[in-house]
N, C-alpha and C positions, 0 to 999 in steps of 0.2 A: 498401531501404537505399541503391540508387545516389542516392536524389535527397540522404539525407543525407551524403553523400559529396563530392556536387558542392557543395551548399553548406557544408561543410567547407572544402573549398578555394577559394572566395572568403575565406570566416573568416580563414585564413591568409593565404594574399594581401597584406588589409588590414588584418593585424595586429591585428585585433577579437577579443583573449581572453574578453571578455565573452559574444560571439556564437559562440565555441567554446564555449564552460560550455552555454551554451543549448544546442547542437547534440547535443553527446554527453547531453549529460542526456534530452534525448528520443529521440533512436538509443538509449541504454540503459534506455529504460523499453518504447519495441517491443521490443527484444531480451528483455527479462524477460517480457514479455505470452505470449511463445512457450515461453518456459522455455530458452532459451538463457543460462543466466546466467553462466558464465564470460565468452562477450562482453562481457555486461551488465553485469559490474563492470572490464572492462577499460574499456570507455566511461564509466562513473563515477569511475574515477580518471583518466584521464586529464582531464575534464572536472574535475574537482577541480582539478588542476591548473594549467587554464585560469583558473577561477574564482582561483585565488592570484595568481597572475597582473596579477586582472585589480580585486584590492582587495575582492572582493563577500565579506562576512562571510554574506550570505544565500544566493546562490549557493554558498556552499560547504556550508552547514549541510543545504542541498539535496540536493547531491550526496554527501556524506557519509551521511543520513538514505537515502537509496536502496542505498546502499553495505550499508548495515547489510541492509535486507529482502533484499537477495541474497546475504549472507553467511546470513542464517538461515534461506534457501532449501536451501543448502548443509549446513544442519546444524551449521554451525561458531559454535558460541555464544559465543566468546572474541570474534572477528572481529565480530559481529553487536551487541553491547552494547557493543565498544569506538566502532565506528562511529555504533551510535545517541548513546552517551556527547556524541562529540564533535559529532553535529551538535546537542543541547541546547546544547554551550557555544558554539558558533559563531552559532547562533541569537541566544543572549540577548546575546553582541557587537554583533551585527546591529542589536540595540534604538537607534531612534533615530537611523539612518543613513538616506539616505535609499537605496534598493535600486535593484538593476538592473531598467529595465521589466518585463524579462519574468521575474523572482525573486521580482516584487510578490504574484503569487498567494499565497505561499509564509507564511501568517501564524499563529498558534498553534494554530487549526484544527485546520491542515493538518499543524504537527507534534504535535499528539497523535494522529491520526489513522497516521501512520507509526510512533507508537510501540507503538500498539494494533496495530499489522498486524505489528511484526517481532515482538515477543512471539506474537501468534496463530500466527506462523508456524514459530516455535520450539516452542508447546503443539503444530504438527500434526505437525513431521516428527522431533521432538529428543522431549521430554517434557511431559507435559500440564502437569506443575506450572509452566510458562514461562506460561500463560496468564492465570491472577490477577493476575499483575501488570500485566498489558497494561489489563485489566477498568477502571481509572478514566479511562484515559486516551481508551479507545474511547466511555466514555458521555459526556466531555468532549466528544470533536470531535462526536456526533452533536448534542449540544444545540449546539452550532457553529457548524453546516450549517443554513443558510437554506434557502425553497421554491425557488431558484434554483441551489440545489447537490443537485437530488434524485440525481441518480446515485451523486455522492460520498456524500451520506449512506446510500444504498442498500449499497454494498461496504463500509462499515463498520456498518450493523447486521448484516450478514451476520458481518462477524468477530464481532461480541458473540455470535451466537449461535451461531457455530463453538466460542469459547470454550468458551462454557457448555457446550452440547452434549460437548465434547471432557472439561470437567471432572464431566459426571454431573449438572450442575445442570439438568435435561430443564424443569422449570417455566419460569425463565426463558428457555432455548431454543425454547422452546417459543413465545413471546411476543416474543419479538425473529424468529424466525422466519418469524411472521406476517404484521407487520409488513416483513419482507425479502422475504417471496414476493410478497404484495401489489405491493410498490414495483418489483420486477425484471419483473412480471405487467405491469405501465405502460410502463416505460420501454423495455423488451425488444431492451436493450441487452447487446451478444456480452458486453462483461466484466464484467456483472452476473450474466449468469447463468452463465459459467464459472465465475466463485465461487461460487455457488448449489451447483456440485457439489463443492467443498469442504464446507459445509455436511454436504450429503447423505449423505457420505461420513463427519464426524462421528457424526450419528447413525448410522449404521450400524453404528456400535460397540455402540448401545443396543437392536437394531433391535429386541427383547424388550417394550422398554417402548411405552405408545398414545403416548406425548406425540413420541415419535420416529418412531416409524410416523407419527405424521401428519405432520409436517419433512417424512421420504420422500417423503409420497405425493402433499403439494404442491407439490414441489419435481417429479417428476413431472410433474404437470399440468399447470406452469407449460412445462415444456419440451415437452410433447406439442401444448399451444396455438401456439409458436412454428416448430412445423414446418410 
């Protein structure tokens, strides 16, 4: 965090709010990586802030839409759906602007992808019926996600099949699963297969049924490989 620190205060310095929205939006996405999320939304608003600032309708919808996944980290679903709410409208403001460089990634992808994640993340720590609804938006961004975005598509088939799994639908979890162990088995990437244990932990709600036992037991293997 010291180096986003120091580059914070160049940001300030030069009066570049734009280059502050960037900063705290990646200090607050390491900060969530750890599970430190009260930082993590203190840097997302504050970086919101920056972004108003700094005129970016996309950069905001950004920082808002991250706002929300740590709000529903939190369990606070008020907080979580308000924040996703607003990054939808901020977004479709966005339409047609031309964006801050580095906001550009930032395209419907990427926000159905965030909408699949705060739902999934609501169905794991709030209540599973949160999850359904997340369901068209996660098979939205996977069909999405190019051969160039396999990581990202990796941690969203994984939420599809946290979902399922979390809602009893073991067939389907079962099969996005696969497909998620396989793709985390390649890339064997740390925050691929930290959600992997998300996953694993879904089923284990079922761990009764084979179609879960096997989720387990590849998920497992994939982590026994990696050591």
């Amino acid at each position: 965090m010291e180096a986003f620190a120091q580059a914070m205060d160049l940001a300030v310095e030069a009066g570049n709010h734009d280059l502050q929205a960037n900063i705290r939006y990646r200090a607050g996405r390491l900060l969530l990586h750890y599970d430190s999320v009260d930082p993590a939304l203190a840097e997302f608003a504050r970086g919101r802030e920056a972004a108003l600032r700094a005129h970016s309708r996309l950069a905001q919808a950004i920082l808002s839409a991250n706002q929300a996944w740590a709000h529903a980290k939190k369990a606070d679903v008020v907080a979580a759906l308000a924040c996703l709410y607003r990054a939808r409208t901020e977004f479709a403001d966005a339409a047609g602007v031309e964006p801050s460089p580095w906001a550009a990634f930032f395209g419907s992808t990427d926000l159905a992808a965030m909408v699949g994640t705060v739902h999934g993340e609501l169905a794991q720590v709030v209540d599973v019926r949160h999850g359904p609804e997340g369901i068209p938006a996660l098979v939205d961004a996977i069909a999405g996600y190019g051969p160039e975005m396999a990581r990202s598509r990796s941690l969203t088939v994984i939420w599809l099949a946290t979902v399922h799994a979390l809602d009893g639908d073991l067939d389907v979890a079962a099969e996005a699963g696969r497909e998620a162990i396989e793709l985390a088995g390649v890339l064997r990437s740390p925050r691929t297969r930290q959600r992997l244990r998300t996953l694993s932990a879904a089923a284990r709600r079922h761990r009764r049924d084979g179609r879960a036992r096997e989720i387990i037991e590849r998920i497992e293997m994939v982590g026994h490989s990696g050591q």
